[in-house]
C-alpha positions as CSV (number, residue, x, y, z in Angstrom):
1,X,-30.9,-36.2,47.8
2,X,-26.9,-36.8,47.4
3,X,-27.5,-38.5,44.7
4,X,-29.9,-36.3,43.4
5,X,-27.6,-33.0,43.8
6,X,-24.8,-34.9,42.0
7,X,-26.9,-35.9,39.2
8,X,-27.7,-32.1,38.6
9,X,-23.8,-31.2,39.1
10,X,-23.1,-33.5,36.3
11,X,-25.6,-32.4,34.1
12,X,-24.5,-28.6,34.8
13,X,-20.9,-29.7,34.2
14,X,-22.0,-31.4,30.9
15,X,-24.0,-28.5,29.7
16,X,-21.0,-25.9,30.4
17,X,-19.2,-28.3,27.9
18,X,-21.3,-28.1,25.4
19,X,-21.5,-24.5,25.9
20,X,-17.7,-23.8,25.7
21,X,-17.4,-26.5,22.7
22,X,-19.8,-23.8,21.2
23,X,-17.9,-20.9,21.4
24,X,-15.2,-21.8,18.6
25,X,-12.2,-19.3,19.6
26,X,-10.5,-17.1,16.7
27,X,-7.0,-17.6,15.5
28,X,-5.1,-14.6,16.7
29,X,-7.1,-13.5,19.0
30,X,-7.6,-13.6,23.3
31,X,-8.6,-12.0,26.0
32,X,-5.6,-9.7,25.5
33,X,-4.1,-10.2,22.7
34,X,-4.7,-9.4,18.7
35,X,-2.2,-11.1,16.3
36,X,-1.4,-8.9,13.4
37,X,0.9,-10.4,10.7
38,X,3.4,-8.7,8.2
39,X,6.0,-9.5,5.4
40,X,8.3,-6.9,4.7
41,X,11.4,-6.3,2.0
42,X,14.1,-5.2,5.2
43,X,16.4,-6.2,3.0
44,X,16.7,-7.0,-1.2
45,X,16.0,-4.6,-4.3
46,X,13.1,-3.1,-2.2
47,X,14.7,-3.0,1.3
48,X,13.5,1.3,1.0
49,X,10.1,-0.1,2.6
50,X,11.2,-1.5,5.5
51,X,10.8,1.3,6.8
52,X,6.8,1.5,6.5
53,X,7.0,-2.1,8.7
54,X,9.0,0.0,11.2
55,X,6.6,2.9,11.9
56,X,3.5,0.4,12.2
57,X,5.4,-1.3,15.0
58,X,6.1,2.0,16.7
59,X,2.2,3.2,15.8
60,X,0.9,0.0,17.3
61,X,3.2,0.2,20.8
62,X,1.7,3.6,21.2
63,X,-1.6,2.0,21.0
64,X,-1.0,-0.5,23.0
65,X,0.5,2.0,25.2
66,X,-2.5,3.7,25.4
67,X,-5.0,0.7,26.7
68,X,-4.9,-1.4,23.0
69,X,-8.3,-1.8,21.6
70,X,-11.1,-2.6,23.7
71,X,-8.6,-4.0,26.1
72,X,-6.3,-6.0,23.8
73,X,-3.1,-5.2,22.9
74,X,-1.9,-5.6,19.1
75,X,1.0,-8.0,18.9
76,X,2.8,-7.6,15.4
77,X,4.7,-10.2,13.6
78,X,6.5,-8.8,10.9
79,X,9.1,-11.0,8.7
80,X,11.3,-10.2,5.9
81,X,10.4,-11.6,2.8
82,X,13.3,-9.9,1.1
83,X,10.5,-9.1,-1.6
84,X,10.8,-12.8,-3.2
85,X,7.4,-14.3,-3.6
86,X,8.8,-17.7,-2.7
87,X,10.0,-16.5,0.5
88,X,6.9,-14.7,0.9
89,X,5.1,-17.7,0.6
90,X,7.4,-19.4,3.3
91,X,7.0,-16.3,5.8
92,X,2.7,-16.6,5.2
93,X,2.4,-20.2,6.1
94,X,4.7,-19.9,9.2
95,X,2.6,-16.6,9.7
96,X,-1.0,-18.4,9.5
97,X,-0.1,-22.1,10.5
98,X,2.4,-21.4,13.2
99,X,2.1,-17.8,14.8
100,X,-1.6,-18.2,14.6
101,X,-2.0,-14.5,13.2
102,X,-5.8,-13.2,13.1
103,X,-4.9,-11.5,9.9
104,X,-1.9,-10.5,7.2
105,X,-1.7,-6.3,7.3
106,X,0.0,-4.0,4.7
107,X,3.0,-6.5,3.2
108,X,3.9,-4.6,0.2
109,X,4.9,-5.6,-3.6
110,X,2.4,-6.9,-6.4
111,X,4.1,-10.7,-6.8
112,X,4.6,-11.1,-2.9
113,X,0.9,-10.7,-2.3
114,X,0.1,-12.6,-5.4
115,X,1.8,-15.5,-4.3
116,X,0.4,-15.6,-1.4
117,X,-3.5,-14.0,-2.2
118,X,-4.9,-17.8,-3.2
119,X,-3.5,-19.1,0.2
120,X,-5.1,-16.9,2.2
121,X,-8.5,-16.4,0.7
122,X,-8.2,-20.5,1.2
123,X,-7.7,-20.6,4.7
124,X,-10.1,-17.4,4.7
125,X,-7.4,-15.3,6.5
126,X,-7.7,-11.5,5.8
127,X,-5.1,-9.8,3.9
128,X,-6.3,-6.6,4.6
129,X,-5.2,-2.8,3.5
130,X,-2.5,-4.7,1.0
131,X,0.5,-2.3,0.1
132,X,0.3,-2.5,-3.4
133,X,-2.2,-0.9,-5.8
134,X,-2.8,-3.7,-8.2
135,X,-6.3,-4.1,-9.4
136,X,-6.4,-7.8,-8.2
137,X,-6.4,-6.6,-4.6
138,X,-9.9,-5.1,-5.2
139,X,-11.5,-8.1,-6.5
140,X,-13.7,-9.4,-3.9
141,X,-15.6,-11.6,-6.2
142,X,-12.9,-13.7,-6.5
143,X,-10.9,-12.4,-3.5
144,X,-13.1,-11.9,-0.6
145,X,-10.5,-11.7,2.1
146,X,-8.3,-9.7,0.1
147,X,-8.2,-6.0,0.0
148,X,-5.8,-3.5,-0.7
149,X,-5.4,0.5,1.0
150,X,-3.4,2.6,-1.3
151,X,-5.4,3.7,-4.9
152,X,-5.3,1.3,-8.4
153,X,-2.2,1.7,-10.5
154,X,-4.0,1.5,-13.5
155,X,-6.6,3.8,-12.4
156,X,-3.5,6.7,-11.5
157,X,-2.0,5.4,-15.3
158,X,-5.1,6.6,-16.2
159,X,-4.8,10.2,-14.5
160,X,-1.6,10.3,-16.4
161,X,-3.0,9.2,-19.6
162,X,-6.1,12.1,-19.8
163,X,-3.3,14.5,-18.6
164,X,-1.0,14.2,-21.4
165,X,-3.7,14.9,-23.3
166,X,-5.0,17.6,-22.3
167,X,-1.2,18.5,-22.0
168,X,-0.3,17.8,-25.3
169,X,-2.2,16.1,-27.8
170,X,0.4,15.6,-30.1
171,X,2.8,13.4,-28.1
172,X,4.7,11.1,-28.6
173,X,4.8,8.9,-25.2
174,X,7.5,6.1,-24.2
175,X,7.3,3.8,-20.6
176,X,9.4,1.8,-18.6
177,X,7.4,-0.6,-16.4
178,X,8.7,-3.4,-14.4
179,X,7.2,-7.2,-15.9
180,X,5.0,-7.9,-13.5
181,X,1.2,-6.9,-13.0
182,X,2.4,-3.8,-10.6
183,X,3.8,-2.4,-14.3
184,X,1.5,-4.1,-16.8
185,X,-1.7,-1.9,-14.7
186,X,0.2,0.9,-15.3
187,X,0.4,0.2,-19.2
188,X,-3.0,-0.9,-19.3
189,X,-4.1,2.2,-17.4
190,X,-2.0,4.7,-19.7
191,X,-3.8,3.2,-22.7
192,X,-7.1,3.0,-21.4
193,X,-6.4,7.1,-20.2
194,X,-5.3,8.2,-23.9
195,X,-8.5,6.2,-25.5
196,X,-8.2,5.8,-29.0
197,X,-5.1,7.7,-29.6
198,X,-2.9,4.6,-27.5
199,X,-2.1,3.3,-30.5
200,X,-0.4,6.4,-31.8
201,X,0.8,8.3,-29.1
202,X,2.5,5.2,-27.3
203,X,5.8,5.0,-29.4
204,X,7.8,3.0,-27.6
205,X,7.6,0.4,-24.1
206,X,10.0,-1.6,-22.3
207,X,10.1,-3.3,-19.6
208,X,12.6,-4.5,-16.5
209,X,12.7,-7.6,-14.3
210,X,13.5,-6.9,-10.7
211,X,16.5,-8.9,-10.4
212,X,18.1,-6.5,-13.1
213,X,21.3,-4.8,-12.2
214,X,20.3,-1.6,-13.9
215,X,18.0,-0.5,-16.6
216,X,20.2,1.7,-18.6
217,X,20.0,0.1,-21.7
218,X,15.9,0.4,-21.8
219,X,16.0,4.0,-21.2
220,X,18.7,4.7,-24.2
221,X,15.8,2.7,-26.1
222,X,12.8,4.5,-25.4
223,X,14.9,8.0,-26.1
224,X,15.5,6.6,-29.3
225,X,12.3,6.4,-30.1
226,X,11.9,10.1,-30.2
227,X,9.9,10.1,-27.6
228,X,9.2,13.4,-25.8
229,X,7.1,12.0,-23.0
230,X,8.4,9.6,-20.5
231,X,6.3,7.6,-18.1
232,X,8.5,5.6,-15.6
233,X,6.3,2.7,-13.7
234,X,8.6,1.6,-11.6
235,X,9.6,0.9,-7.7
236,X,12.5,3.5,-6.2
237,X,15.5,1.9,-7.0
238,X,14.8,2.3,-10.8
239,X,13.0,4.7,-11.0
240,X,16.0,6.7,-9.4
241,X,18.3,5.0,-12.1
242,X,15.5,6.2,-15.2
243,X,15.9,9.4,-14.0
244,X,19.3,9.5,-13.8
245,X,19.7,7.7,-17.4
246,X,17.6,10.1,-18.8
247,X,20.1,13.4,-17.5
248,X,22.9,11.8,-18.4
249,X,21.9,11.2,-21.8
250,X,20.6,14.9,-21.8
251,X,17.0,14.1,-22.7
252,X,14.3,16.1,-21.5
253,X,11.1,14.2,-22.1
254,X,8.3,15.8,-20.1
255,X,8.2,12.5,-17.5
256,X,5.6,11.2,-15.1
257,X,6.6,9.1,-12.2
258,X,4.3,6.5,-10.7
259,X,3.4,7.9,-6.9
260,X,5.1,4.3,-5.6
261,X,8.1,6.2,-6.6
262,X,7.9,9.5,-5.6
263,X,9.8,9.5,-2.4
264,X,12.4,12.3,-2.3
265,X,14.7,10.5,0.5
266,X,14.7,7.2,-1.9
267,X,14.5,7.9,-5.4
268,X,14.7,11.6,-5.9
269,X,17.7,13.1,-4.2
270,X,19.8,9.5,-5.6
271,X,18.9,10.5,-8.8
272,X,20.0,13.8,-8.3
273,X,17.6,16.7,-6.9
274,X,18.7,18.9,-10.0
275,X,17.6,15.9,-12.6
276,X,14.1,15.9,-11.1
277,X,12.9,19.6,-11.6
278,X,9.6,19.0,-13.3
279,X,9.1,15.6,-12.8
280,X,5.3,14.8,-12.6
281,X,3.3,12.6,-10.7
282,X,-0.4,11.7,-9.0
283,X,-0.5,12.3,-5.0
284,X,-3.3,10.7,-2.4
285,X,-1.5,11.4,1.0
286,X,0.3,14.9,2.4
287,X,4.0,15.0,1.5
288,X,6.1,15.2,4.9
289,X,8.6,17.0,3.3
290,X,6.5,19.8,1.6
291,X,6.5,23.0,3.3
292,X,2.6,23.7,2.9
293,X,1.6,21.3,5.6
294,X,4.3,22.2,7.8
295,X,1.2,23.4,9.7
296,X,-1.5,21.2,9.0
297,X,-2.8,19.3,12.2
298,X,-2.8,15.9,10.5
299,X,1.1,16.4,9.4
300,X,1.6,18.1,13.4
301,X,0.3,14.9,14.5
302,X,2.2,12.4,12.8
303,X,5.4,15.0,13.3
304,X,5.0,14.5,17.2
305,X,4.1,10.5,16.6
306,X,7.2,10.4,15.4
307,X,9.6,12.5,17.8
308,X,8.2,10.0,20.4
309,X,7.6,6.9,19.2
310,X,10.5,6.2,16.3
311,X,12.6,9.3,16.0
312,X,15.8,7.9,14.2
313,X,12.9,7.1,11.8
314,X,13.3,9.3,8.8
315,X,9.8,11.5,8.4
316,X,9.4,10.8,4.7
317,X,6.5,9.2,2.3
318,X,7.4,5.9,3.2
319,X,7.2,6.7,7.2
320,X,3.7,8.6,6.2
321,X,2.0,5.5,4.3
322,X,2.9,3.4,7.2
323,X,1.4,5.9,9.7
324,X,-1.7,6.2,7.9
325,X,-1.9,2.3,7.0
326,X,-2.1,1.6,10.9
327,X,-4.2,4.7,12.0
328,X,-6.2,2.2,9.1
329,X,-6.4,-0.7,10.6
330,X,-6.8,0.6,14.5
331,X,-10.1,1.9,13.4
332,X,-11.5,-1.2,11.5
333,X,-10.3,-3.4,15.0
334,X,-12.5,-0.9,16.5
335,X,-15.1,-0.9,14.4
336,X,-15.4,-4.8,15.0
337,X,-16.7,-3.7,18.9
338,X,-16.8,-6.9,20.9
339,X,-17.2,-8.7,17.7
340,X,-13.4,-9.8,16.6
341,X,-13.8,-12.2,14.4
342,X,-12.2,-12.6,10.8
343,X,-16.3,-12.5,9.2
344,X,-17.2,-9.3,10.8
345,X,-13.5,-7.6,10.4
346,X,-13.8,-8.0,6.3
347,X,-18.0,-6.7,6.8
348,X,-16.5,-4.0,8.6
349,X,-13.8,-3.6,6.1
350,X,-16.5,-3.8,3.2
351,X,-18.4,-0.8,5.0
352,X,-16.1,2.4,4.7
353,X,-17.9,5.6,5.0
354,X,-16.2,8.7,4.4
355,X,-13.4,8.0,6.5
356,X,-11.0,10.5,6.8
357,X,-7.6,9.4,7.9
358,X,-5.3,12.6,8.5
359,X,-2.0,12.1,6.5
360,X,-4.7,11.8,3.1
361,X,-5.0,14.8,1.2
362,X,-8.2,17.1,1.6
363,X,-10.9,16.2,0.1
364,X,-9.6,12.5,-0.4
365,X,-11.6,9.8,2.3
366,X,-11.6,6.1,2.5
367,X,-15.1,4.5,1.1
368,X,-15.7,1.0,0.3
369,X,-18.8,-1.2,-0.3
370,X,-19.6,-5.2,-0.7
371,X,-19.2,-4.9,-4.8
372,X,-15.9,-2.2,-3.9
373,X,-12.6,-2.8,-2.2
374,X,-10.5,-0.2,-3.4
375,X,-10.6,1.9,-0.1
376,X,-9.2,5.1,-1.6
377,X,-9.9,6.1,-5.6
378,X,-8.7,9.9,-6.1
379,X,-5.9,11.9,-6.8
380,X,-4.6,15.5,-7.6
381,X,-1.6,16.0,-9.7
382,X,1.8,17.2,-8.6
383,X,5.1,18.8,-9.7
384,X,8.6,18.8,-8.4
385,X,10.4,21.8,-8.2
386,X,13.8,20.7,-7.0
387,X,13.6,20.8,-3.5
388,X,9.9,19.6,-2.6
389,X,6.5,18.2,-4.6
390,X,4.0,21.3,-5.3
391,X,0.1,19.9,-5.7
392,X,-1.5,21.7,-8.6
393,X,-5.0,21.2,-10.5
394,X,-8.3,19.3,-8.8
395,X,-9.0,16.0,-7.1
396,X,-9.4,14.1,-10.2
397,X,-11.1,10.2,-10.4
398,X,-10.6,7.9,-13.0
């Protein structure tokens, strides 16, 4: 019998092996515990974002806070890349091989995530709701693990494009757009939105490198041109020096502004409040600082959020992509339900219905499928008017 009651002990142990062998655990993920990993420019030519990285760590304590999800708490690992793709690539690997992370969340720039996009989809590591709106972050053919959250930049070049048109078909458009693919889907967008009149309209182009000083020279350029339309595709730092340029060489090109730009705190008011009357852009998200939704319970929300959570944190469009990225990705974790793993999180991801996250603007909801990863796809025009961005016209698709 003894021998008989230890053969079925061994046998039970045994079994429970094979069991637990079985049950393959996910990187990133316990009991308690959801690893969530980040690269962000704190410091270099785009250093403005860091603050975005700063308000998802203070949304995600507050969630955590408040229980986690489904029991685990979010633990995010954010590292500054200084937006240089080779450091980028450094931060991922020590991100994915060493920190264990369960996925890579919201690192902005277009050649970070590029460098790093191939690595990832390798090792089959989501790089989910991507800060950048290049069109390779909605190519899940290629790219299965790799999706992006705000809209395409060359479907907003081509919002810009239709509306000079219908603005005025007669003119005569210049753009500055940094070398990279963020700028080149903006050029590509512009021409595809003016049709068969690109190759008359578009007088003039020129381009900057990031590691430029300042872009002055290209902007006397494209005014020689005789342009009287401006497009500026550009990140903050020279966008605010275009816009500048242009007033000091007292031009007054009617001028669109890429929406990555449009930040009053970082590019605006450096440029010069006064220079920016009239400047046009496309808007997907509630401005902070715009007086109409002073009111609006989405904007009340994030107000509070931030008054509790991070209030040295400056409540601009930077603060209000970041808030809107995480409210993102707390409801995809818990969509996933009791099933956390990086398959189901990216079939989850793939199966965005009408989503409405609050910060967007009305009428604009998150909606993906299998064959499309570009989570948000509308727009509605906008104008500054010296103090604050006014909305005007419908919500417009490509």
């Amino acid at each position: 019998m003894k021998l008989l009651f230890l053969g079925c002990v061994l046998l039970f142990v045994q079994v429970g092996e094979v069991v637990a062998s079985d049950a393959k655990p996910v990187a990133g993920v316990s009991a308690t515990e959801i690893k969530i990993g980040n690269l962000m420019p704190y410091s270099g030519p785009a250093s403005g974002y860091g603050l975005l990285g700063k308000v998802e760590e203070a949304y995600f304590k507050k969630i955590n806070d408040e229980g986690g999800i489904n029991g685990r708490k979010i633990a995010f690992i954010s590292y500054d890349d200084a937006f240089s793709p080779p450091k980028s690539v450094e931060q991922t690997r020590k991100l994915v091989e060493s920190d264990e992370v369960f996925a890579i969340f919201s690192s902005p720039g277009t050649a970070s995530n590029t460098a790093t996009m191939k690595y990832l989809n390798q090792k089959k590591v989501p790089q989910i709701f991507v800060a950048s709106g290049a069109t390779k972050f909605g190519d899940p053919t290629r790219f299965p693990w790799t999706m992006g959250w705000i809209p395409h930049y060359q479907r907003e070049g081509v919002i810009y494009g239709k509306h000079i048109i219908s603005q005025n078909p007669s003119a005569k458009i210049a753009i500055l757009y940094q070398n990279d693919d963020f700028g080149r889907d903006y050029l590509a967008g512009l021409k595809e939105g003016l049709g068969e009149r690109a190759p008359e309209m578009l007088v003039a182009q020129a381009s900057y490198e990031t590691s430029e000083p300042t872009i002055s020279s290209s902007v006397i350029t494209l005014k020689a041109s005789g342009a009287d339309t401006l497009v500026v595709a550009a990140i903050s730092k020279f966008a605010t020096q275009a816009i500048r340029t242009v007033a000091e060489l007292a031009w007054k090109p009617t001028t669109y502004v890429s929406n990555t730009a449009a930040t009053i705190d970082t590019t605006l008011k450096p440029a010069g409040l006064g220079n920016a009357v009239g400047i046009l852009s496309a808007a997907y998200r509630k401005d902070p600082e715009d007086p109409a939704w002073a009111k609006d319970p989405g904007m009340l929300e994030f107000f509070a959020f931030m008054d509790r959570h991070y209030p040295s944190g400056a409540k601009n469009d930077i603060a209000a992509l970041g808030y809107a990225s995480a409210q993102s990705l707390v409801y995809l974790l818990r969509q996933c339900r009791d099933d956390l793993t990086r398959e189901n999180f990216m079939t989850q991801a793939a199966t965005l219905r009408n989503v409405e996250i609050g910060l967007l603007l009305p009428g604009i909801s998150m909606n993906t499928s299998p064959t499309d990863f570009v989570p948000i796809d509308q727009f509605q025009m906008m104008r500054f008017n010296g103090e604050h961005w006014v909305l005007f016209g419908p919500i417009l698709s490509p």
